[in-house]
MARRO-101158 format. One record per residue: residue number from 1; x, y, z of N, C-alpha, C in turn. Coordinates in steps of 0.05 Angstrom, whole numbers. Layout:
! MARRO-101158
+-----+--------+--------+--------+--------+--------+--------+--------+--------+--------+
:   n :    n.x :    n.y :    n.z :   ca.x :   ca.y :   ca.z :    c.x :    c.y :    c.z :
+-----+--------+--------+--------+--------+--------+--------+--------+--------+--------+
: NUM :      X :      Y :      Z :      X :      Y :      Z :      X :      Y :      Z :
...
+-----+--------+--------+--------+--------+--------+--------+--------+--------+--------+
//
This chain:
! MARRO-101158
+-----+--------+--------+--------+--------+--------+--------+--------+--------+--------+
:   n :    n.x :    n.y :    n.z :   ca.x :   ca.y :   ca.z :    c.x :    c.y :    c.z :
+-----+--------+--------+--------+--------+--------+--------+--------+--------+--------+
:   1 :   -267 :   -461 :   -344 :   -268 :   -460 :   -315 :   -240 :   -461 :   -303 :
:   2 :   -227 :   -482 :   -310 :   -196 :   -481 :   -313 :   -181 :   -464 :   -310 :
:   3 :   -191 :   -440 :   -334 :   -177 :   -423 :   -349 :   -178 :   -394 :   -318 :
:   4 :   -199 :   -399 :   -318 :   -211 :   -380 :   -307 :   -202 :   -377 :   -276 :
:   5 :   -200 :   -393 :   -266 :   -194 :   -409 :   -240 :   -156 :   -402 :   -237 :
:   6 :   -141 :   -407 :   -254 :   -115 :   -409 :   -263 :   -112 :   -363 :   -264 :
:   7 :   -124 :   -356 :   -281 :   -124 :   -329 :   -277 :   -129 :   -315 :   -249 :
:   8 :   -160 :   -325 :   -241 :   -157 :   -317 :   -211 :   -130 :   -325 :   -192 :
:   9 :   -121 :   -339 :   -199 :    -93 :   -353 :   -172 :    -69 :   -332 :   -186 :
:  10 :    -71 :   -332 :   -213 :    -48 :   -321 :   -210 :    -45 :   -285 :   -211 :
:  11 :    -70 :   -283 :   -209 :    -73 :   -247 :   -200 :    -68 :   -238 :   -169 :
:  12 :    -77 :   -270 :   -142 :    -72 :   -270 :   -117 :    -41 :   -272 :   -118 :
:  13 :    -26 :   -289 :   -134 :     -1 :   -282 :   -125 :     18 :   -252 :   -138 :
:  14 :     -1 :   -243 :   -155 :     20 :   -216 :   -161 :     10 :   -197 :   -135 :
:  15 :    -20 :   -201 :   -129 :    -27 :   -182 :   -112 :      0 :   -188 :    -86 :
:  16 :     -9 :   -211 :    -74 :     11 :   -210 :    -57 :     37 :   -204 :    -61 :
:  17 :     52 :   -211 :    -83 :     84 :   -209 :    -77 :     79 :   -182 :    -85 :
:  18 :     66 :   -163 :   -107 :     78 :   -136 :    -98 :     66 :   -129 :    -71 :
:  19 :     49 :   -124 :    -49 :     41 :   -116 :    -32 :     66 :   -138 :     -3 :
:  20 :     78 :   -144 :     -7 :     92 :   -159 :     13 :    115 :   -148 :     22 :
:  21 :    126 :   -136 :      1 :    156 :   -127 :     11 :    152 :   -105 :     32 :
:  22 :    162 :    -99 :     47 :    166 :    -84 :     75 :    177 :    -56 :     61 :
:  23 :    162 :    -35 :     64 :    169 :    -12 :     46 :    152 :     10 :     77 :
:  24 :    154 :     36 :     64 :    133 :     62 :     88 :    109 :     44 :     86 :
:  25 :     89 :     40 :     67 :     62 :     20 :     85 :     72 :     -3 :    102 :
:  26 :     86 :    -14 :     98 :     78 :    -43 :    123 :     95 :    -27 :    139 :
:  27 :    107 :    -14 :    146 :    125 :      0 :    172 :     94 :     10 :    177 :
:  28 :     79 :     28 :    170 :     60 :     44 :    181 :     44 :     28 :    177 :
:  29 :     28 :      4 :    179 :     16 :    -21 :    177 :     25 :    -23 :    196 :
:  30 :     42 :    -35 :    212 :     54 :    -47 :    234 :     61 :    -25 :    259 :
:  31 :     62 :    -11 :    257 :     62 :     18 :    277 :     37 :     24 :    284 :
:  32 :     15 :     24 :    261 :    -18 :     26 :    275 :    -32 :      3 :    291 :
:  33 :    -18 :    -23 :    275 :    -34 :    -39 :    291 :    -14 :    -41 :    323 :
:  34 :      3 :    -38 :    320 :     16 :    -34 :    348 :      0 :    -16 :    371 :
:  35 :     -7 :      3 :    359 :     -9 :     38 :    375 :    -38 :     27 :    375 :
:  36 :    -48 :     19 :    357 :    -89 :     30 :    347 :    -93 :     -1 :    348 :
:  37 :    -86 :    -20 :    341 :   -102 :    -41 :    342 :    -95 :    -61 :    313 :
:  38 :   -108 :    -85 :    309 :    -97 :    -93 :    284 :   -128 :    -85 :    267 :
:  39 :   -156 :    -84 :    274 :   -168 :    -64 :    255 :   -153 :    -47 :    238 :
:  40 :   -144 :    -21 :    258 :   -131 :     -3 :    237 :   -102 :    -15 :    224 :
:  41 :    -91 :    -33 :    237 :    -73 :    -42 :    215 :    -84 :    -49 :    193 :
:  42 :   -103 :    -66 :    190 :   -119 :    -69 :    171 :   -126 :    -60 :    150 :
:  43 :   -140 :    -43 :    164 :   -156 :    -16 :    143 :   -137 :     -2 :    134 :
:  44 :   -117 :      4 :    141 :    -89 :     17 :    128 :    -73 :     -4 :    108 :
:  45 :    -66 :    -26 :    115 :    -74 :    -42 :     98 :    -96 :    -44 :     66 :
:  46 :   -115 :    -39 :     76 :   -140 :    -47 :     42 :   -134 :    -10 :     37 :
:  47 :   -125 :     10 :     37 :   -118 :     37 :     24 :   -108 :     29 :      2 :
:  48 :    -86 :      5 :     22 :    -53 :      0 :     -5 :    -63 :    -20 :    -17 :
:  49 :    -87 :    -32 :    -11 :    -94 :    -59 :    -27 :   -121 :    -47 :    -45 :
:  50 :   -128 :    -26 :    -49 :   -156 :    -15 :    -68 :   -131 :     -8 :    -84 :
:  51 :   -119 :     14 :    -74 :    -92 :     21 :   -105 :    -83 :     -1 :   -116 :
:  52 :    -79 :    -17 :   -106 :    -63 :    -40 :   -113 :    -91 :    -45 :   -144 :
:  53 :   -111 :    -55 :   -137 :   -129 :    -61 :   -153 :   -135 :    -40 :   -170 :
:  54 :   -135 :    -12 :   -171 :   -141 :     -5 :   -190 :   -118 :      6 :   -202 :
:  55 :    -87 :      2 :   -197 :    -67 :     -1 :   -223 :    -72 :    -21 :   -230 :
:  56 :    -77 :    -43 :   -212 :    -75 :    -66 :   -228 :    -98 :    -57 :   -254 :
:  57 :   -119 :    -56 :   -251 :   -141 :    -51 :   -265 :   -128 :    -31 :   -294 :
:  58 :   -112 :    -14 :   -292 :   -107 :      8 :   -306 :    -86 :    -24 :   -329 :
:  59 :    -71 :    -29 :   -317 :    -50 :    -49 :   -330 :    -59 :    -68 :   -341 :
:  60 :    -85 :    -79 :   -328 :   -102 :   -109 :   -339 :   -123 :   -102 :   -359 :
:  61 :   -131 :    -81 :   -368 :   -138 :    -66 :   -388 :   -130 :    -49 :   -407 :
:  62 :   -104 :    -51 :   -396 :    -97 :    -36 :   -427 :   -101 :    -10 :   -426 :
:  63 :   -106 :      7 :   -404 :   -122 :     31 :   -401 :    -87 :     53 :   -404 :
:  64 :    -83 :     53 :   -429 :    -53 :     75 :   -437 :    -60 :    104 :   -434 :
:  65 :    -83 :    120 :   -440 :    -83 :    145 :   -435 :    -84 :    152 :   -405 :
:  66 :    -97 :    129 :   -389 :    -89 :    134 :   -361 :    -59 :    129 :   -345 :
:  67 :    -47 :    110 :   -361 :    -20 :    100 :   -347 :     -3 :    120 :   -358 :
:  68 :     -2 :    130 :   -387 :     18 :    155 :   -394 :     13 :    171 :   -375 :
:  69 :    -16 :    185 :   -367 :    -14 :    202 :   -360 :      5 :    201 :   -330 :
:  70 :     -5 :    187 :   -312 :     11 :    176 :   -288 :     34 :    169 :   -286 :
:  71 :     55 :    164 :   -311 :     78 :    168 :   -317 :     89 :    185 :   -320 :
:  72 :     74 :    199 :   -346 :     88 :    228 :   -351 :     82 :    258 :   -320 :
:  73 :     67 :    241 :   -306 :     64 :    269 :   -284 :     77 :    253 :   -254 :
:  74 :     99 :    231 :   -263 :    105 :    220 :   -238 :    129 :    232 :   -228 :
:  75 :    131 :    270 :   -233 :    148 :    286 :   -217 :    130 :    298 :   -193 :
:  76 :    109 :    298 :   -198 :     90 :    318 :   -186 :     81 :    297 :   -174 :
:  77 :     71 :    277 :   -173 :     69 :    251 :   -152 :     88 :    237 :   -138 :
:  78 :    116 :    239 :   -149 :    136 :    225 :   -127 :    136 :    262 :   -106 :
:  79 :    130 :    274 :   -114 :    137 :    307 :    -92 :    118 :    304 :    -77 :
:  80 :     85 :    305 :    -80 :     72 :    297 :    -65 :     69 :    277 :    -48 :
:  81 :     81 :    251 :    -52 :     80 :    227 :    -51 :    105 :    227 :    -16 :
:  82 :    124 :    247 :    -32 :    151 :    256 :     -5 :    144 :    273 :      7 :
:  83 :    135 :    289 :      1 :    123 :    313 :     22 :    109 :    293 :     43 :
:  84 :     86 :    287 :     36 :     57 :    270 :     53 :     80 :    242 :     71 :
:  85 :     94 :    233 :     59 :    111 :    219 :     74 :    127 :    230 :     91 :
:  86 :    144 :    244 :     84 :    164 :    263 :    110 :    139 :    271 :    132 :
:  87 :    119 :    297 :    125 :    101 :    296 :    158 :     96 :    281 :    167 :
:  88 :     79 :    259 :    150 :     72 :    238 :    163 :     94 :    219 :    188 :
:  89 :    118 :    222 :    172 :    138 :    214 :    189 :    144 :    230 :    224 :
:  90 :    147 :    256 :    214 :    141 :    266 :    230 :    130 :    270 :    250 :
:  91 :    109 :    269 :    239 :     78 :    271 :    262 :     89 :    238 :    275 :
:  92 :     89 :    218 :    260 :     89 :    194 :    275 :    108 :    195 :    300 :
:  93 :    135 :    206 :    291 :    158 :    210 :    307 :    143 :    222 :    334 :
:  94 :    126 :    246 :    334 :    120 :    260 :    355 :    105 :    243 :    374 :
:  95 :     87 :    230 :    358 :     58 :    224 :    368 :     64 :    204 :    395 :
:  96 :     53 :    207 :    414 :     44 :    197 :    445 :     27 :    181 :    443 :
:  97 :     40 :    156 :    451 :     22 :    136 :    443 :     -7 :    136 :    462 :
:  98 :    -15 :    148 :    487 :    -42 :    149 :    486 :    -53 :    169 :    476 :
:  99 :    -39 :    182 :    450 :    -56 :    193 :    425 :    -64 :    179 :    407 :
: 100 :    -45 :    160 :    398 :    -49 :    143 :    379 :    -71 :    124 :    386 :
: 101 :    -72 :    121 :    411 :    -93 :     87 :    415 :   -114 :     93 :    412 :
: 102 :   -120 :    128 :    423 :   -149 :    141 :    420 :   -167 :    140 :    384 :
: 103 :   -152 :    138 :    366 :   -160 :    139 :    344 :   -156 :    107 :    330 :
: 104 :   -184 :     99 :    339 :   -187 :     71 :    327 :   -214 :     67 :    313 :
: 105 :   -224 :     82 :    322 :   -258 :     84 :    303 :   -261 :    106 :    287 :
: 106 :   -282 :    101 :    275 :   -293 :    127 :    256 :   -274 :    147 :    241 :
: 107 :   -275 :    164 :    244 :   -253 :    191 :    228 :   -226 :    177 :    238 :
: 108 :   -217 :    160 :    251 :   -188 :    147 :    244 :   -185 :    128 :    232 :
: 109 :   -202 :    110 :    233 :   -205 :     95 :    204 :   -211 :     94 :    178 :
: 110 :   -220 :    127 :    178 :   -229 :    133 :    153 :   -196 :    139 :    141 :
: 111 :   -189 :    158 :    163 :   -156 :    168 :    151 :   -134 :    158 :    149 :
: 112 :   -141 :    130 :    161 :   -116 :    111 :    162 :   -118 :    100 :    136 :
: 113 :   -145 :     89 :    127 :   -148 :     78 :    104 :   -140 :     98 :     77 :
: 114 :   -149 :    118 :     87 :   -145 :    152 :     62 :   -119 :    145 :     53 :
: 115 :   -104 :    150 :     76 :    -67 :    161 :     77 :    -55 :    145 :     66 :
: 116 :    -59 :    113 :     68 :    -45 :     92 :     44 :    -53 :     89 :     19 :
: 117 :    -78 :     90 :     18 :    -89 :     91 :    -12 :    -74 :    118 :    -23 :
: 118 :    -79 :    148 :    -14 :    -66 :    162 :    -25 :    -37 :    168 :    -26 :
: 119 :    -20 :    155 :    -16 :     12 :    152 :    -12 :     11 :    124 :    -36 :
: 120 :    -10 :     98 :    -35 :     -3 :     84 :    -62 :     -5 :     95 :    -86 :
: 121 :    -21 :    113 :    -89 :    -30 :    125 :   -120 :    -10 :    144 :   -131 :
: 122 :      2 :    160 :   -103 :     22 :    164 :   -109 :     49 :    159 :   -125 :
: 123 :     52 :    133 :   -129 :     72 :    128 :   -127 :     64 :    108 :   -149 :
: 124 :     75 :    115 :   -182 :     68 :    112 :   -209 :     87 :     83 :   -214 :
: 125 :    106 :     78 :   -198 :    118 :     61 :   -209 :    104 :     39 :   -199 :
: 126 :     92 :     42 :   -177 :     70 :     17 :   -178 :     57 :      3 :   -212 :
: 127 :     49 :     30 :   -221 :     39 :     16 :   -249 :     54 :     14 :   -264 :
: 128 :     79 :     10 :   -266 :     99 :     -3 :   -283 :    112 :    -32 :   -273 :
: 129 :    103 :    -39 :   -246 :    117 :    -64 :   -231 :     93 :    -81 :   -253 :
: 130 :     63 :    -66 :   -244 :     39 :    -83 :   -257 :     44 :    -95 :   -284 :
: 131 :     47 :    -61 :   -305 :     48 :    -82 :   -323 :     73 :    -94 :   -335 :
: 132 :    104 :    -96 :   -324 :    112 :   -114 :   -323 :    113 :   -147 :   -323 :
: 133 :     93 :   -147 :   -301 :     92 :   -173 :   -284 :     76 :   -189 :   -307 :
: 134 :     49 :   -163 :   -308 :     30 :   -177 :   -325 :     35 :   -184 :   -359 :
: 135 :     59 :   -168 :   -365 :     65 :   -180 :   -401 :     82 :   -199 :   -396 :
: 136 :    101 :   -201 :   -366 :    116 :   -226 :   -366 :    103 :   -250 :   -369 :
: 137 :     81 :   -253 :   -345 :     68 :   -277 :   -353 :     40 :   -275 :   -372 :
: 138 :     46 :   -269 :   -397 :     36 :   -262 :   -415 :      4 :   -248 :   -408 :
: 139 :     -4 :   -238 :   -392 :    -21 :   -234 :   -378 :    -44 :   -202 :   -390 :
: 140 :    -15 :   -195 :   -406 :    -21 :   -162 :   -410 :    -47 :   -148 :   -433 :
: 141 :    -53 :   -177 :   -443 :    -68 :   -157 :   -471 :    -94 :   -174 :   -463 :
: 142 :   -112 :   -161 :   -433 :   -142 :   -164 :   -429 :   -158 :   -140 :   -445 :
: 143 :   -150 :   -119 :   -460 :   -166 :   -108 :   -472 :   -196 :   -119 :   -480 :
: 144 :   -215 :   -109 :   -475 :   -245 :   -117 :   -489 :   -251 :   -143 :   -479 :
: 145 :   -229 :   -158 :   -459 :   -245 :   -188 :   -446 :   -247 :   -176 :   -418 :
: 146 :   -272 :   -173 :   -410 :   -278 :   -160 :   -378 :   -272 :   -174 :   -359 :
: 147 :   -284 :   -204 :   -375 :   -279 :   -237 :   -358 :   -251 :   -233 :   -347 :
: 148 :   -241 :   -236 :   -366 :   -206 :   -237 :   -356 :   -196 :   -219 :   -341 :
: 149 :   -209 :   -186 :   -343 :   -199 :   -166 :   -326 :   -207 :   -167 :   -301 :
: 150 :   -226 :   -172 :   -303 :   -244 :   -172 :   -274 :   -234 :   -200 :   -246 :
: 151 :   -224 :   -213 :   -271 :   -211 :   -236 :   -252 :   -192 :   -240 :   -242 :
: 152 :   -166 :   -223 :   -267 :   -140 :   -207 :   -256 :   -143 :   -197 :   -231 :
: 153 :   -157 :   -168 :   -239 :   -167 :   -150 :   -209 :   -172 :   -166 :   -184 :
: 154 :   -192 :   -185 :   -183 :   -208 :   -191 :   -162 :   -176 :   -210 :   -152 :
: 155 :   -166 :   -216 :   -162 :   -140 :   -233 :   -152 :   -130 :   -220 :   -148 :
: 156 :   -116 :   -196 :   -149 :    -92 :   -182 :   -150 :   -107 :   -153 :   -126 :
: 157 :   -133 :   -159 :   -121 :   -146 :   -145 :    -96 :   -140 :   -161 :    -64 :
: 158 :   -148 :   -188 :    -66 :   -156 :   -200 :    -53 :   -118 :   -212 :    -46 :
: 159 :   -112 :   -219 :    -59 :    -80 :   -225 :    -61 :    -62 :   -209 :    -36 :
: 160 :    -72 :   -173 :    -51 :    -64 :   -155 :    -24 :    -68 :   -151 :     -3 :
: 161 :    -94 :   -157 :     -3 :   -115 :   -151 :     29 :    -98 :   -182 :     43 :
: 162 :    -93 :   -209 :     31 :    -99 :   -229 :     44 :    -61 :   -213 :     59 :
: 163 :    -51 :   -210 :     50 :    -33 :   -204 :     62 :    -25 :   -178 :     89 :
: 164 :    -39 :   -156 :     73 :    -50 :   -144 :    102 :    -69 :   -152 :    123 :
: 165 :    -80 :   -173 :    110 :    -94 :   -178 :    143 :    -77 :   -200 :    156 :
: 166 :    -51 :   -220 :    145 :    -35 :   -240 :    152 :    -22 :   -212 :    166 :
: 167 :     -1 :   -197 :    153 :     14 :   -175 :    170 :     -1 :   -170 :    195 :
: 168 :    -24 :   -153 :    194 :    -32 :   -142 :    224 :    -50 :   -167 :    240 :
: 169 :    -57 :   -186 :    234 :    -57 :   -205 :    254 :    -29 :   -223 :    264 :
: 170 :     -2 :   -219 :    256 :     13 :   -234 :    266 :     22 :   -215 :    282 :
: 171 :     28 :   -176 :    270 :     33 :   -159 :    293 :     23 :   -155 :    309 :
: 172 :     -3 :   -158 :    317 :    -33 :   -162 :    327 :    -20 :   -174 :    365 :
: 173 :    -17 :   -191 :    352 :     -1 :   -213 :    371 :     18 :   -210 :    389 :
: 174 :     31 :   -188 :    389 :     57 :   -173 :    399 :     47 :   -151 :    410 :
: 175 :     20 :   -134 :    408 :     11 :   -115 :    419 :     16 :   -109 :    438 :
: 176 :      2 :   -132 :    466 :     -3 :   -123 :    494 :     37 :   -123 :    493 :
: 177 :     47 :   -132 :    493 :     76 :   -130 :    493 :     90 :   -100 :    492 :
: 178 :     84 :    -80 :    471 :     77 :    -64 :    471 :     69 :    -39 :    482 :
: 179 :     76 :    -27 :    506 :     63 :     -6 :    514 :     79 :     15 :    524 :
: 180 :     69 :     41 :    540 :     83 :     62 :    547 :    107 :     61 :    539 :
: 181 :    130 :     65 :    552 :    156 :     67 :    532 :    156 :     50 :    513 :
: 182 :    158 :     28 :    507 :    158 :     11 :    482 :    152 :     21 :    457 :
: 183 :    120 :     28 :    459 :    111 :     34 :    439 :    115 :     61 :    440 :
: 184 :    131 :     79 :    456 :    137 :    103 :    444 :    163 :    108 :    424 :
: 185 :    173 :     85 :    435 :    210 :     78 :    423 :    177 :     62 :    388 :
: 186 :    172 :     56 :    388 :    156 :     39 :    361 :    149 :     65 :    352 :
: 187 :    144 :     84 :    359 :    136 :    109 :    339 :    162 :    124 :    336 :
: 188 :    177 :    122 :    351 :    201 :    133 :    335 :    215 :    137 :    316 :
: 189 :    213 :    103 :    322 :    228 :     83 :    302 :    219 :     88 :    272 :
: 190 :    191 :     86 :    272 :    169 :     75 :    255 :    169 :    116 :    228 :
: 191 :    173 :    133 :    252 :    174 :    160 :    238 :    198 :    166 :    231 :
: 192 :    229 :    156 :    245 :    245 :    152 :    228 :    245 :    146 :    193 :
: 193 :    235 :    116 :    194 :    234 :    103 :    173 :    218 :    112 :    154 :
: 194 :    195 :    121 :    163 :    171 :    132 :    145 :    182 :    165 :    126 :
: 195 :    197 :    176 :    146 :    208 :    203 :    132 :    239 :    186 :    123 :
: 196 :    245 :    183 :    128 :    265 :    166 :    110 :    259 :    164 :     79 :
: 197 :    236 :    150 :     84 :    221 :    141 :     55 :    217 :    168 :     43 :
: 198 :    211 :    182 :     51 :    197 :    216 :     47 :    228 :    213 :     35 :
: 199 :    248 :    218 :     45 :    273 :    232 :     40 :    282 :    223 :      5 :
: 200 :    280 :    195 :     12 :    290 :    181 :    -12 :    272 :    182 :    -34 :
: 201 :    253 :    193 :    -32 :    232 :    205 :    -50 :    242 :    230 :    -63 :
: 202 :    242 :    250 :    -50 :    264 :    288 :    -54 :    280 :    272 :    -72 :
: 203 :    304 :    248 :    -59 :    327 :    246 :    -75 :    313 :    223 :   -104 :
: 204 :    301 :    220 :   -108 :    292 :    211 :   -133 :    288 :    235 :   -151 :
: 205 :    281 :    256 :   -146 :    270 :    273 :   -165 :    288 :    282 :   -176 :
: 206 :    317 :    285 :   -163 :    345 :    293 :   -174 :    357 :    280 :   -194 :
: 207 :    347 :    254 :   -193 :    351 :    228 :   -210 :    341 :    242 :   -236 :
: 208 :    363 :    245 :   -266 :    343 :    248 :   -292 :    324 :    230 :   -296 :
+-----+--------+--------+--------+--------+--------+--------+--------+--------+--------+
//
């Protein structure tokens, strides 16, 4: 129970420290809940926190024909990965914020949640932070114990979400603060940074 208990805590803290650092999701985490609300911060939020769980999942199993593969094709996912980031930047840069506020239910929460999950999956070196972390703290060879995988995961799920929902309820807070010019200077800003990320993506691929 110990054992078990000790695995769960320490899957919540990988979840969180990789999901914490301030990267294009928490800028666009923090730009939605600004513009849309801290819901859609949220839900943009658990995109990057389901990927989060199923590299983790790929790493806490041992699952190699899926992680080669996502390695060996992480030219064609960091391109997609920069492309989908630069518009996105873009579009954010343009967007009017009583466009943005309008999309808080339904088909915008579906796509807010879409666009991080598919910008995390993107991006392969996620599953190399994983299984780093996880052979450091000897964590790496759950092969054939489900117990152990499943408890990795469920920590290293919950780890990320607890942090996106700490993020957009503290930005949450700053909202009404927030409006007409403000938050149009906040999507600027926010699509700067986001195609930024796009950029430094292009310049990775130059990288042998």
């Amino acid at each position: 129970m110990f054992l078990d208990l000790s695995l769960f805590l320490k899957g919540l803290i990988i979840g969180f420290s990789i999901a914490a650092p301030v990267g294009p999701i928490g800028v666009l985490c923090i730009r939605r809940t600004l513009a849309e609300g801290r819901i859609s911060g949220f839900v943009s939020g658990m995109g990057a926190a389901t990927a989060d769980a199923m590299y983790g999942c790929i790493a806490g199993f041992g699952v190699t024909v899926i992680s080669n593969l996502l390695i060996g094709q992480q030219f064609w996912l960091r391109l997609m990965g920069g492309i989908f980031l630069f518009v996105l930047g873009v579009k954010t840069f343009l967007s009017k914020p009583a466009e943005a506020a309008s999309k808080t239910t339904g088909k915008g929460l579906a796509g807010a949640y879409a666009s991080t999950l598919f910008f995390t999956l993107t991006n392969p070196i996620t599953i190399l932070a994983f299984a780093a972390i996880f052979a450091g703290l000897g964590l790496g060879n759950t092969r054939g114990d489900y117990t152990t995988g499943l408890l990795l995961v469920s920590g290293v799920f919950l780890g990320s979400a607890f942090w996106w929902l700490f993020l957009s309820t503290g930005v949450g807070l700053f909202r009404t603060w927030f409006n007409g010019p403000r938050l149009r200077w906040v999507n600027r800003f926010s699509g700067v940074i986001i195609a930024g990320f796009g950029f430094l993506a292009f310049l990775s691929l130059l990288q042998p």
